[in-house]
C-alpha positions as CSV (number, residue, x, y, z in Angstrom):
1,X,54.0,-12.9,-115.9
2,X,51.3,-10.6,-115.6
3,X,47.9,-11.5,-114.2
4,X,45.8,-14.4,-115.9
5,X,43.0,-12.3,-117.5
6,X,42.0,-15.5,-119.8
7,X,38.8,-17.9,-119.7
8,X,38.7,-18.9,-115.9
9,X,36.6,-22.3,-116.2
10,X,39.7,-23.4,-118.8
11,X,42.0,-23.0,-115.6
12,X,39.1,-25.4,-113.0
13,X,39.0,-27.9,-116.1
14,X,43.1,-27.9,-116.5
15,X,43.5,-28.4,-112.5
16,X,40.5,-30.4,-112.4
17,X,39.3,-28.8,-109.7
18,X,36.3,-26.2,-108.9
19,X,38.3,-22.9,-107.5
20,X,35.4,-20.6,-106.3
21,X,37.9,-17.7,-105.4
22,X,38.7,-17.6,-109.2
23,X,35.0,-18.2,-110.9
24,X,31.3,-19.0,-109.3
25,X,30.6,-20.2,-112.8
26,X,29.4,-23.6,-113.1
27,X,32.2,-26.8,-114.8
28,X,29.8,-28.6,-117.0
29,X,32.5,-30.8,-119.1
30,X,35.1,-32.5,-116.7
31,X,38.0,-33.0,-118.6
32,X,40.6,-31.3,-119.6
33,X,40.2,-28.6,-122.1
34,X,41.6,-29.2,-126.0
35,X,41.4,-31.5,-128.7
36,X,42.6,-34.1,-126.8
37,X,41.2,-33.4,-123.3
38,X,38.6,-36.4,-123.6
39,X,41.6,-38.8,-124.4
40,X,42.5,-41.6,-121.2
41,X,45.8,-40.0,-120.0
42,X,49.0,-41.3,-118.3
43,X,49.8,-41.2,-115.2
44,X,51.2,-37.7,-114.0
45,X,55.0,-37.2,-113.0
46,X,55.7,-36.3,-109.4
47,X,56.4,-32.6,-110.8
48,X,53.2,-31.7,-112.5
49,X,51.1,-33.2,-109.3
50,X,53.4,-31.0,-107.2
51,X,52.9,-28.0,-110.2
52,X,49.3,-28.6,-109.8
53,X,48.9,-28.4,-106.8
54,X,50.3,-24.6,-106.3
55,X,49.1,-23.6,-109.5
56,X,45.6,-24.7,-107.8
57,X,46.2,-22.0,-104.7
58,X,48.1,-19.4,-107.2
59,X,44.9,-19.1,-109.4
60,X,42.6,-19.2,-106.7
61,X,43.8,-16.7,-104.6
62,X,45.2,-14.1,-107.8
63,X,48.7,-14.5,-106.5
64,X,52.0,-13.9,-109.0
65,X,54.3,-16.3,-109.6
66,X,57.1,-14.0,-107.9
67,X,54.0,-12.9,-104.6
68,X,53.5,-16.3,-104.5
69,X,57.1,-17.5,-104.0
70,X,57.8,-14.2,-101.1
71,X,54.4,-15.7,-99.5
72,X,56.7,-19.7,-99.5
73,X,59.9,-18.0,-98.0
74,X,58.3,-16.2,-95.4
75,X,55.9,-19.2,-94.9
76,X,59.2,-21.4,-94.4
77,X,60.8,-18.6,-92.0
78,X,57.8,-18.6,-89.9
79,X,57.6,-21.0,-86.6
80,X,55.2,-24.0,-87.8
81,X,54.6,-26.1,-90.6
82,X,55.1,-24.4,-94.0
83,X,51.7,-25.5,-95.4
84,X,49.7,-23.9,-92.3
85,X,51.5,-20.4,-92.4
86,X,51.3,-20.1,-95.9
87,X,47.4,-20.8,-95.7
88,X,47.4,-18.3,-92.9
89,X,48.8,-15.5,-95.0
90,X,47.0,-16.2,-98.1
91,X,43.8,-16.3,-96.5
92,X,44.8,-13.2,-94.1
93,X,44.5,-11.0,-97.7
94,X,42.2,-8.2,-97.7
95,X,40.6,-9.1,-100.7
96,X,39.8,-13.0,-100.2
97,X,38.6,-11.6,-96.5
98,X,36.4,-9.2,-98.3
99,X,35.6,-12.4,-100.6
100,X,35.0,-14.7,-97.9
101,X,32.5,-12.0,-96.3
102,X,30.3,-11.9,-99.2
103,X,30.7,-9.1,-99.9
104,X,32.4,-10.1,-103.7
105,X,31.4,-13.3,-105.8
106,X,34.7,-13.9,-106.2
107,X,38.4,-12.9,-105.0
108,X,39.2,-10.8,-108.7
109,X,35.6,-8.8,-107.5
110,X,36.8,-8.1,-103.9
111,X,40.0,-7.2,-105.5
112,X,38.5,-4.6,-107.4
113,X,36.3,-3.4,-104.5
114,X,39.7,-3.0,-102.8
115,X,41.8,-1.0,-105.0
116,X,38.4,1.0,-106.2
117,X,38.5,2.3,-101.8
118,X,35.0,0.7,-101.3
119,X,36.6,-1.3,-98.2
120,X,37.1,0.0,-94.8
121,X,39.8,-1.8,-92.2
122,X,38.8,-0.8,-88.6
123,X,37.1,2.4,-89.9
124,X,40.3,3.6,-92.3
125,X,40.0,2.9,-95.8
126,X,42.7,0.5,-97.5
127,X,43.2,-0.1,-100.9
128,X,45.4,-2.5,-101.6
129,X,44.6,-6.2,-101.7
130,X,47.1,-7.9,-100.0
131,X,47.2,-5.8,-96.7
132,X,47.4,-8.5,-94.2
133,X,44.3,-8.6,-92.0
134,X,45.1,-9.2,-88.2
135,X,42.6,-10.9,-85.2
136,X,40.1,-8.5,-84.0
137,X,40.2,-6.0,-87.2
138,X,36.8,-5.5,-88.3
139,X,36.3,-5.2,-92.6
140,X,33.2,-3.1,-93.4
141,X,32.0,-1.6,-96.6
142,X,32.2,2.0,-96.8
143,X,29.2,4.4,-95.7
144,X,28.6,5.9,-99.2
145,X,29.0,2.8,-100.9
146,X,26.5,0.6,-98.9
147,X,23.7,2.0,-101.7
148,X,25.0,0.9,-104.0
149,X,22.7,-1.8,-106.6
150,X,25.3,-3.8,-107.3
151,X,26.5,-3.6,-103.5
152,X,23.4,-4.3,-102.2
153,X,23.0,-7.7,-104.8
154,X,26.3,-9.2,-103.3
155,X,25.0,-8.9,-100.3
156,X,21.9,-10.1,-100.8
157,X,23.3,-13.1,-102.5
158,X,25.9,-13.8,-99.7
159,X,23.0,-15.0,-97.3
160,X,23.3,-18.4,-98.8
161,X,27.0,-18.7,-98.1
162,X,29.0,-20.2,-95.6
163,X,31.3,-18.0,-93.5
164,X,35.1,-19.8,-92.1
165,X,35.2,-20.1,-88.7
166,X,37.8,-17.3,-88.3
167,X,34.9,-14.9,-89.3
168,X,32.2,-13.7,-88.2
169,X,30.3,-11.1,-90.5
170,X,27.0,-9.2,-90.0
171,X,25.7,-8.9,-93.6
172,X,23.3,-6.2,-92.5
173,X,25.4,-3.9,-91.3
174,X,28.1,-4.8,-94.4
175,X,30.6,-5.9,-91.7
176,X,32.6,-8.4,-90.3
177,X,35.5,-9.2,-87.6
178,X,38.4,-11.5,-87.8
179,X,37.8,-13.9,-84.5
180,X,40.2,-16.4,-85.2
181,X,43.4,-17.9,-87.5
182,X,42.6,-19.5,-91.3
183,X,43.9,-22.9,-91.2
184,X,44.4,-25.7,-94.0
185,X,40.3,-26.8,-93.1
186,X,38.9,-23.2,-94.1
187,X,40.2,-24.1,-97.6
188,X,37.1,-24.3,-100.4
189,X,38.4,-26.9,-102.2
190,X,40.9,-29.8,-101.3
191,X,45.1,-28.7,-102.0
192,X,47.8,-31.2,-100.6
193,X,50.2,-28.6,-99.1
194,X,52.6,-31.0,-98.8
195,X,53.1,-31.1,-102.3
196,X,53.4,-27.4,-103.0
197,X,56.2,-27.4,-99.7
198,X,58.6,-29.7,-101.4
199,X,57.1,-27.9,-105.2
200,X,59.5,-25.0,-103.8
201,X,62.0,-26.5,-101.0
202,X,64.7,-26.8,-103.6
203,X,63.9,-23.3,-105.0
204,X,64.2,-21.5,-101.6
């Protein structure tokens, strides 16, 4: 499956559920989308609310079926509840970081500051958007790109976001440090983890 390049307020109204990761744009019709999305509906099987539920922290993060399911199984072989470790190395991505920083409206933005080498990880430039960032690494735009318009809008705009509590950024500089772990509280939106843990416990 290659990389959901589609209508991204479709994917909030299927879920029903705002994913700001995935799209800052605004849900003004919440139903389901389709002919038939306005019609009363039964009651979901224990599958699709378990379906829904990952699909809900697949989409938001950018995550592959196949990332997503190496991200489970070393999850599961970590010490700890599943559901924590697996929020801990989804949110430890460079690019939701970078996202989380304001430096990018959204996660597929950061991404693309990533892989284009505008991002810096303790002064060495990394390009690829799942390098795992690690307590006490500090993210920082690079020099020659701080001048940049479109740079220089993100940040302006990210003075009206909240930062997680395992950041700490200082927009005027374009940096930020990691000063603590992501946990299931520093999610944006609400995800029963429980249900994406048994979604995959007979698959592992």
């Amino acid at each position: 499956m290659a990389r959901y390049r589609g209508p991204r307020v479709k994917i909030c109204r299927a879920l029903g559920v705002m994913l700001p990761g995935l799209t800052n744009s605004e849900v003004t019709r919440q139903y389901p989308p389709g002919q038939h999305g306005m019609r009363r509906r039964s009651k979901p099987s224990d599958y699709k609310v378990r379906l829904q539920e990952k699909q809900k922290l697949r989409y938001h993060f950018g995550v592959l079926e196949n990332q997503f399911r190496r991200y489970m199984a070393e999850a599961a072989r970590r010490n700890g509840p599943t559901g924590s470790n697996l929020i801990n190395l989804l949110e430890s991505r460079l690019d939701n970081v970078v996202w989380r920083l304001g430096f990018a409206p959204t996660i597929p933005a950061a991404r693309q500051m990533v892989v284009h080498r505008h991002i810096e990880v303790n002064g060495s430039r990394v390009d690829r958007p799942s390098f795992q960032v690690k307590l006490g690494d500090v993210i920082s735009i690079r020099e020659k790109s701080k001048s940049k318009p479109w740079i220089q809008e993100n940040l302006e705009r990210a003075t009206h976001r909240v930062t997680p509590e395992y950041l700490e950024n200082d927009l005027g500089a374009a940096n930020g440090k990691v000063i603590g772990s992501p946990s299931h509280g520093d999610l944006p939106f609400a995800c029963d983890l429980q249900q994406v843990v048994e979604y995959y416990s007979q698959m592992l």
